[in-house]
C-alpha positions as CSV (number, residue, x, y, z in Angstrom):
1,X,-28.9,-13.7,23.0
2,X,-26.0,-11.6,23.0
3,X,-24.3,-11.5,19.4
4,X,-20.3,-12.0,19.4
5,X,-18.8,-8.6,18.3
6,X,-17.1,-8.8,15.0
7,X,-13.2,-10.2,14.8
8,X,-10.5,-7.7,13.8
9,X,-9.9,-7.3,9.7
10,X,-7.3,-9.2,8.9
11,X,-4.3,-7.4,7.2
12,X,-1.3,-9.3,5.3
13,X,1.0,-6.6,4.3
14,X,3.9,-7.1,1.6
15,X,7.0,-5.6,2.0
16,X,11.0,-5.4,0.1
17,X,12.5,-3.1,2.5
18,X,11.8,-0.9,5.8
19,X,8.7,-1.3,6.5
20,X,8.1,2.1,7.7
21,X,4.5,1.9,6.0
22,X,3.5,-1.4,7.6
23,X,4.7,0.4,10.8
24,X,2.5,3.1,10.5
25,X,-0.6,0.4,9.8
26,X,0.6,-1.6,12.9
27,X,0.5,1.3,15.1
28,X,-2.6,2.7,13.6
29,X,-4.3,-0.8,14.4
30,X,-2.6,-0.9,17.8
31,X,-4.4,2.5,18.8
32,X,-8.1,1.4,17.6
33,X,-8.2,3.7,14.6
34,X,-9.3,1.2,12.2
35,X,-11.3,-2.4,13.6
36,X,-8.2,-4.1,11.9
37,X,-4.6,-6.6,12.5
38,X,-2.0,-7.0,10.6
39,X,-1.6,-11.0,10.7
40,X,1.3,-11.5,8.6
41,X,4.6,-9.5,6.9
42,X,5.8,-11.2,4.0
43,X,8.9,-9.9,2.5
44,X,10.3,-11.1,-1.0
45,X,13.9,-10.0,0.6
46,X,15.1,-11.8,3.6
47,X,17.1,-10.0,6.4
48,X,15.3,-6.1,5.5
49,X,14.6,-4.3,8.4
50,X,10.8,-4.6,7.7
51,X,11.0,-7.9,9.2
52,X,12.6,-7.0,12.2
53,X,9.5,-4.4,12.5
54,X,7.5,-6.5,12.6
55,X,8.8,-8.9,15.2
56,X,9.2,-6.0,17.5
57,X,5.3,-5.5,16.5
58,X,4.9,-9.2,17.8
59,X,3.9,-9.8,14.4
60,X,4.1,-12.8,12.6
61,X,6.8,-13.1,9.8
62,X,7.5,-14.9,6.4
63,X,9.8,-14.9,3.9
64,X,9.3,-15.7,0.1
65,X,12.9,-14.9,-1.5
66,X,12.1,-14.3,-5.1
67,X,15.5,-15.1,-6.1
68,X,14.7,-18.8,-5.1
69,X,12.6,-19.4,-8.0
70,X,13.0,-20.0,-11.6
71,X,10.3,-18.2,-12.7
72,X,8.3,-14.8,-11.7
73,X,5.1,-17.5,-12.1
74,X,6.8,-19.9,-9.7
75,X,7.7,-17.2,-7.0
76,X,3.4,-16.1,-7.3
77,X,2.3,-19.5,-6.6
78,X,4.3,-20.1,-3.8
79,X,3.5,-16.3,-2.5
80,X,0.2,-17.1,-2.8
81,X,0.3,-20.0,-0.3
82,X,2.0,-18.0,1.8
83,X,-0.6,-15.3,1.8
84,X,-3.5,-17.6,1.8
85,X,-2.4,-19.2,5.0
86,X,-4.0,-16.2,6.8
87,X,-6.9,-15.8,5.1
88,X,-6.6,-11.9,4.6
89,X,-9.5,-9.8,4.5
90,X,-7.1,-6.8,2.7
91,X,-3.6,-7.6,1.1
92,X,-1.5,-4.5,1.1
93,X,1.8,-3.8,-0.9
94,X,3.6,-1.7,1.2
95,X,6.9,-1.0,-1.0
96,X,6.7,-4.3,-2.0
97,X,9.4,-4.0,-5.1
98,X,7.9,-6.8,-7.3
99,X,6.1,-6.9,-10.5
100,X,2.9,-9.5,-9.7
101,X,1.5,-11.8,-12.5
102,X,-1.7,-10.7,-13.6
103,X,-2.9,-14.6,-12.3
104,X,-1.9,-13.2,-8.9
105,X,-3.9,-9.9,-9.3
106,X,-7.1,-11.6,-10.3
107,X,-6.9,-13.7,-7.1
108,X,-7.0,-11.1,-4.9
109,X,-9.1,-8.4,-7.2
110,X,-10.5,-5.8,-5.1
111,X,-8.8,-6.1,-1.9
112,X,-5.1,-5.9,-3.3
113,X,-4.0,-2.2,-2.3
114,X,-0.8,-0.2,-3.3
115,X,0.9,2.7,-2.1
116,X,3.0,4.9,-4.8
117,X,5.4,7.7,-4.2
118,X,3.9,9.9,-7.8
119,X,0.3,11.7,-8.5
120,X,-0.7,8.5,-10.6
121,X,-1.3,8.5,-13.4
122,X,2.4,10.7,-13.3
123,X,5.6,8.7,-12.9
124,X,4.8,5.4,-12.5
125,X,8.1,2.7,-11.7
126,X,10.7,3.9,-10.6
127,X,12.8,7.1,-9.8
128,X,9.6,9.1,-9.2
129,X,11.0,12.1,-7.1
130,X,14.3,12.4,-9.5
131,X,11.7,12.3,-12.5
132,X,9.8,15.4,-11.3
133,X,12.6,16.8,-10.4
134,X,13.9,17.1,-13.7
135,X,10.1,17.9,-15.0
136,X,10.2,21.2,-13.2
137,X,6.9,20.0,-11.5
138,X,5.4,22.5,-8.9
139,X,3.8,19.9,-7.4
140,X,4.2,16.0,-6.3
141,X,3.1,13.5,-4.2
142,X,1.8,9.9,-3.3
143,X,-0.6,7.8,-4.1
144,X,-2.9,4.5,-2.5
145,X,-4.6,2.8,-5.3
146,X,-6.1,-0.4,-6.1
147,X,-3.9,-3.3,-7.7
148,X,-4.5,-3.6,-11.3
149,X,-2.7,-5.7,-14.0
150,X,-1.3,-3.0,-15.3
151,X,1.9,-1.7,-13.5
152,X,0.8,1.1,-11.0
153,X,-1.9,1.0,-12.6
154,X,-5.6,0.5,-11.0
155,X,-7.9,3.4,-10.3
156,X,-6.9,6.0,-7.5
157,X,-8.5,6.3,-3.8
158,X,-6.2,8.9,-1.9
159,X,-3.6,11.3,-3.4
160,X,-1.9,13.6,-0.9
161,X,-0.4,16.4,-2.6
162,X,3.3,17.6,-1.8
163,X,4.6,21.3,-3.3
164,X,8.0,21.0,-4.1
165,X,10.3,24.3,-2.9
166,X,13.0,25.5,-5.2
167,X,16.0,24.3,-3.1
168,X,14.4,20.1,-3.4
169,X,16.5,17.5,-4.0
170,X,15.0,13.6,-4.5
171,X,15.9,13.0,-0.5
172,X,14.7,16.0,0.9
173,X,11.5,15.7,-1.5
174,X,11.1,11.9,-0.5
175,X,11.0,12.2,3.3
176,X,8.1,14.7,2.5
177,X,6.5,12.7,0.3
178,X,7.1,9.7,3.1
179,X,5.7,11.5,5.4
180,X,2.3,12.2,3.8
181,X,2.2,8.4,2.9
182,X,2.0,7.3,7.1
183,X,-0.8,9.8,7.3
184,X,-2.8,8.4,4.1
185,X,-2.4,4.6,3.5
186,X,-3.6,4.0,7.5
187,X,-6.6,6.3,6.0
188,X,-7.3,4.1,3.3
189,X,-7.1,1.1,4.8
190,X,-9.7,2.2,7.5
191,X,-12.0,3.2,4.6
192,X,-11.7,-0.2,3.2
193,X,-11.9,-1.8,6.8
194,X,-15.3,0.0,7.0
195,X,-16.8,-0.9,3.7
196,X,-16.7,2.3,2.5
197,X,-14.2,1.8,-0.1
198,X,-14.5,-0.6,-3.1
199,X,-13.5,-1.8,-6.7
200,X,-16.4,-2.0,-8.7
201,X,-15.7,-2.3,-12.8
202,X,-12.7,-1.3,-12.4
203,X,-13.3,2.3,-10.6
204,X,-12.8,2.7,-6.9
205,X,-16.0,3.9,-5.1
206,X,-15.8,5.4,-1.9
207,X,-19.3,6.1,0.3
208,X,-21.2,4.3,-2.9
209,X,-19.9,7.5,-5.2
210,X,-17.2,6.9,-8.0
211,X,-13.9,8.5,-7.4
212,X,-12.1,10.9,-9.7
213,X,-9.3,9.9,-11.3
214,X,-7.0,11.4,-9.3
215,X,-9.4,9.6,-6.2
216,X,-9.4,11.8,-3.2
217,X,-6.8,14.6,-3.7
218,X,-5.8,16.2,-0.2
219,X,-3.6,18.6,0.4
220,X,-1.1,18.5,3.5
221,X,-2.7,21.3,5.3
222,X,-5.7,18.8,5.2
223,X,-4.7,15.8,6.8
224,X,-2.6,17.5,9.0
């Protein structure tokens, strides 16, 4: 008897703004790269252009405006439900511009994935290209890490390193930065997609191996 072939990994992506992360996701699941769908955008912001992304994606859409609750507690719970209506294999914050109960991050331990604009454990919050700017770093970059409940914190999976040139600004350094993070956080979720990626004590593990902290640090020439 012939066995059914596997369904699609499903994908709920959390967004605050453009969406241009999710995008490159969607299109990375669109051209069979990874065995994975993105079921579900859910924004904390209504009316961002994320949304509108994702409709032109014929993806499915949701709201949760954080502003309509009391309490950061209250706005979790009810962006649980939302989540949980999909039943997501992988939940990925995709400059999603909220700070998440640590309730919420036990919940979805081990499948709950960010994407930061800083070489973590460098810079974490906000302002990150300004910041190493003004540090006189040589180098910067962005980072896909595991969700832990400590802000930006978690351990490491994929770095890709950026030099910064003498004449930088933070615009001209972020759209350089932004441009390594389409290239790395489809990679990441494809690892994870494939079992090859997991949390395991609190390390990321990648082909059964523990990652360093920096996880796997690639240059642009690399990835290219």
């Amino acid at each position: 008897m012939k066995s059914e072939p596997a369904e699609p990994a499903r994908i709920v992506v959390l967004i605050s703004g453009s969406g241009s992360n999710m995008q490159a996701i969607a299109e990375s699941c669109i051209k069979k790269e990874m065995d994975g769908e993105i079921v579900a955008v859910i924004s904390n912001r209504p009316a961002v252009a994320g949304l509108d992304r994702a409709e032109k994606l014929g993806i499915a859409t949701d709201i949760v405006d954080h502003t309509e609750f009391a309490s950061r507690e209250e706005f979790d719970v009810n962006l649980i439900r939302a989540i949980d209506e999909h039943s997501p294999d992988i939940i990925i914050l995709a400059g999603f511009m909220r700070i998440l109960t640590p309730d919420f991050v036990r919940r979805y331990k081990g499948k709950l994935v960010n994407i930061h604009p800083s070489l973590l454990p460098k810079y974490k919050g906000l302002n990150t290209h300004k910041r190493a700017l003004e540090a006189g770093d040589k180098k910067h970059g962005v980072t896909v890490h595991f969700v832990s409940e400590d802000l930006d914190g978690g351990p490491n999976i994929i770095q890709a390193v950026v030099p910064v040139l003498d004449d930088d600004n933070a615009q001209t350094l972020q759209v350089r930065v932004q441009a390594q993070e389409h290239i790395i956080f489809p990679i990441a979720v494809k690892w994870f997609i494939e079992g090859r990626l997991s949390m395991i004590k609190g390390d990321a593990y990648f082909d059964n191996q523990a990652l360093p902290e920096t996880g796997l640090q690639l240059s642009p020439e690399s990835i290219s």
